[in-house]
C-alpha positions in Angstrom: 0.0 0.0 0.0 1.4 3.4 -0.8 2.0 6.0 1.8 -0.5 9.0 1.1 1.4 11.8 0.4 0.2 14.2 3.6 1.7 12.0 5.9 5.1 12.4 4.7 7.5 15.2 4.9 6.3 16.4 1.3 3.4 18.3 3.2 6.0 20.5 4.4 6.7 21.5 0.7 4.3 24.7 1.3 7.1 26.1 2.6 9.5 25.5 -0.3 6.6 27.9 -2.5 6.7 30.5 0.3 10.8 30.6 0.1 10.7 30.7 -3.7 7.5 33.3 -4.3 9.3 36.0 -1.8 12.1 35.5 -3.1 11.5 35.7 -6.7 9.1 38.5 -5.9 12.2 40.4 -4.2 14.3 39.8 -6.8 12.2 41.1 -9.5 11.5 44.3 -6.9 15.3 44.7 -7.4 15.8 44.4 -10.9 13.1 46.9 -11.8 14.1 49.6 -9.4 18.0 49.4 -8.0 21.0 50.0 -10.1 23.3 47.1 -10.5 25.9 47.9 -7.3 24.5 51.4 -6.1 24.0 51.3 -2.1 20.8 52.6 -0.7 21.6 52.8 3.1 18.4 51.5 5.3 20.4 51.6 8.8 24.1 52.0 9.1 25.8 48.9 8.6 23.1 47.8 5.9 22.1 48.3 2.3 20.2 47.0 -0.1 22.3 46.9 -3.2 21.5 45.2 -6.6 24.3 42.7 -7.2 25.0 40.1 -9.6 27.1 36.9 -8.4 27.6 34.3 -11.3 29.5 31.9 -9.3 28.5 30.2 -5.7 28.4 31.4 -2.2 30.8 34.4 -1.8 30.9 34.8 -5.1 33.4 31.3 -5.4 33.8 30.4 -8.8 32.4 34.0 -10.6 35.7 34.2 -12.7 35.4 31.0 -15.1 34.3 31.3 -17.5 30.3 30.4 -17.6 30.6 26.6 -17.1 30.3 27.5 -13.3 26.3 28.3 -14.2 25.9 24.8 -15.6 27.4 23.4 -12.7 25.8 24.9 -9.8 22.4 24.6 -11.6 22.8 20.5 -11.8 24.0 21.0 -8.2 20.6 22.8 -7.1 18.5 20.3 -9.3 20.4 17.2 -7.5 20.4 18.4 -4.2 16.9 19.2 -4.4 15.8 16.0 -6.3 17.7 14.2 -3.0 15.9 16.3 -0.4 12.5 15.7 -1.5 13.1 12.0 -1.6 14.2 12.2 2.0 10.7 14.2 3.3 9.0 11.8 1.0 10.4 8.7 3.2 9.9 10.2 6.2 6.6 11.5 8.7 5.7 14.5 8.4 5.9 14.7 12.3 10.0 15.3 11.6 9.4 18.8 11.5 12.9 19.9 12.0 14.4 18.3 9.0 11.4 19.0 7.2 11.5 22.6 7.6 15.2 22.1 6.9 15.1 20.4 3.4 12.1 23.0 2.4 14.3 25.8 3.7 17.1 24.2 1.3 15.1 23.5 -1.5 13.1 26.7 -1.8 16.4 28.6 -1.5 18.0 26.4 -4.4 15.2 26.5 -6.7 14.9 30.3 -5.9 18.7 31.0 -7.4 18.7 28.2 -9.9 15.9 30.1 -11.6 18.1 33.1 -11.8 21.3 31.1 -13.0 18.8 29.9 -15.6 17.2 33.2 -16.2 19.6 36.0 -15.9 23.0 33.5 -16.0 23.3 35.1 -12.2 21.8 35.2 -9.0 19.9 38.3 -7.9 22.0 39.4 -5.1 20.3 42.5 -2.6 21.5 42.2 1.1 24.7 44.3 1.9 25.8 44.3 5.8 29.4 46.2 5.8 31.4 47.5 8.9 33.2 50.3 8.0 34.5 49.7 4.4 34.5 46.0 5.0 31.7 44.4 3.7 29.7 41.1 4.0 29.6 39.7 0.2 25.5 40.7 -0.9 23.2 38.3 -0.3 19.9 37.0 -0.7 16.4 35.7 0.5 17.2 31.8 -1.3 21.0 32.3 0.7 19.3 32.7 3.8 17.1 30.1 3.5 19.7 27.8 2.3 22.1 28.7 5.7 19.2 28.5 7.8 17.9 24.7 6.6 21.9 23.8 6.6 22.1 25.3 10.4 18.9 23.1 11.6 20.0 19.8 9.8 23.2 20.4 11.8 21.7 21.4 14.9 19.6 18.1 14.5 22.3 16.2 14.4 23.0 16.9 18.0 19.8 16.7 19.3 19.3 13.2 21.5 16.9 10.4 19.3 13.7 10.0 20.3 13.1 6.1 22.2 10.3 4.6 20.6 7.6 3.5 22.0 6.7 0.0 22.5 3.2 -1.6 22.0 1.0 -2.3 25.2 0.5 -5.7 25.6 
């Protein structure tokens, strides 16, 4: 008998649309109204600032060439491909990894439809110290770090004994 669909982790996939809608609908914000790398202060230490990273996180990879884009979209397609194999093999009652993967998935599918799109992710979130700054981030980033920090965190967390039927 197959396992109905609400009672595995997949149920938690409305998050993954909330991740990708906001930030798609940020993204397109951006790209109508900033200028590509002109700061607009909103409190010291932060800007939102149009940027456009064609490689990974911190920009790693942005010098090669274009391959990089082919690359890191197989990446986001595998990894999410993976992840919703996972929710779909487990309850929906393991909200922690649930959340997780959704967090993960919604942020990959959010920049893979830029790499696909625009052949770069959107980037809008500028923290700096000084002249020092953070490299500019986005919504699908922080929802990547997030589901990557509470997979982690799971890990430490103590299993659960399961209970044995009264007899």
């Amino acid at each position: 008998m197959k396992t109905p669909i609400c009672s595995t982790g997949l149920r938690w996939l409305w998050l993954t649309v909330v991740i990708i809608v906001a930030d798609l609908a940020i993204k397109q914000l951006v790209l109508k109204e900033l200028t590509l790398y002109e700061p607009h202060p909103v409190i010291p230490y932060f800007n939102i600032m149009y940027a456009q990273n064609f490689g990974a996180a911190f920009s790693f990879l942005a010098d090669k060439g274009g391959w990089q884009r082919w690359f890191f979209a197989g990446i986001a397609i595998a990894i999410s491909i993976i992840l919703m194999v996972m929710m779909y093999r487990q309850s929906v009652k393991k909200r922690l990894s649930n959340i997780a993967y959704a967090l993960i998935i919604g942020g990959a599918i959010g920049n893979l439809f830029d790499r696909l799109v625009h052949g770069f992710v959107v980037d809008y979130i500028d923290f700096y110290v000084g002249n020092w700054h953070w490299p500019t981030f986005n919504l699908a980033d922080m929802a990547i770090c997030i589901g990557a920090a509470l997979v982690i965190f799971e890990g430490f967390l103590p299993d659960k004994p399961k209970q044995q039927d009264a007899k």
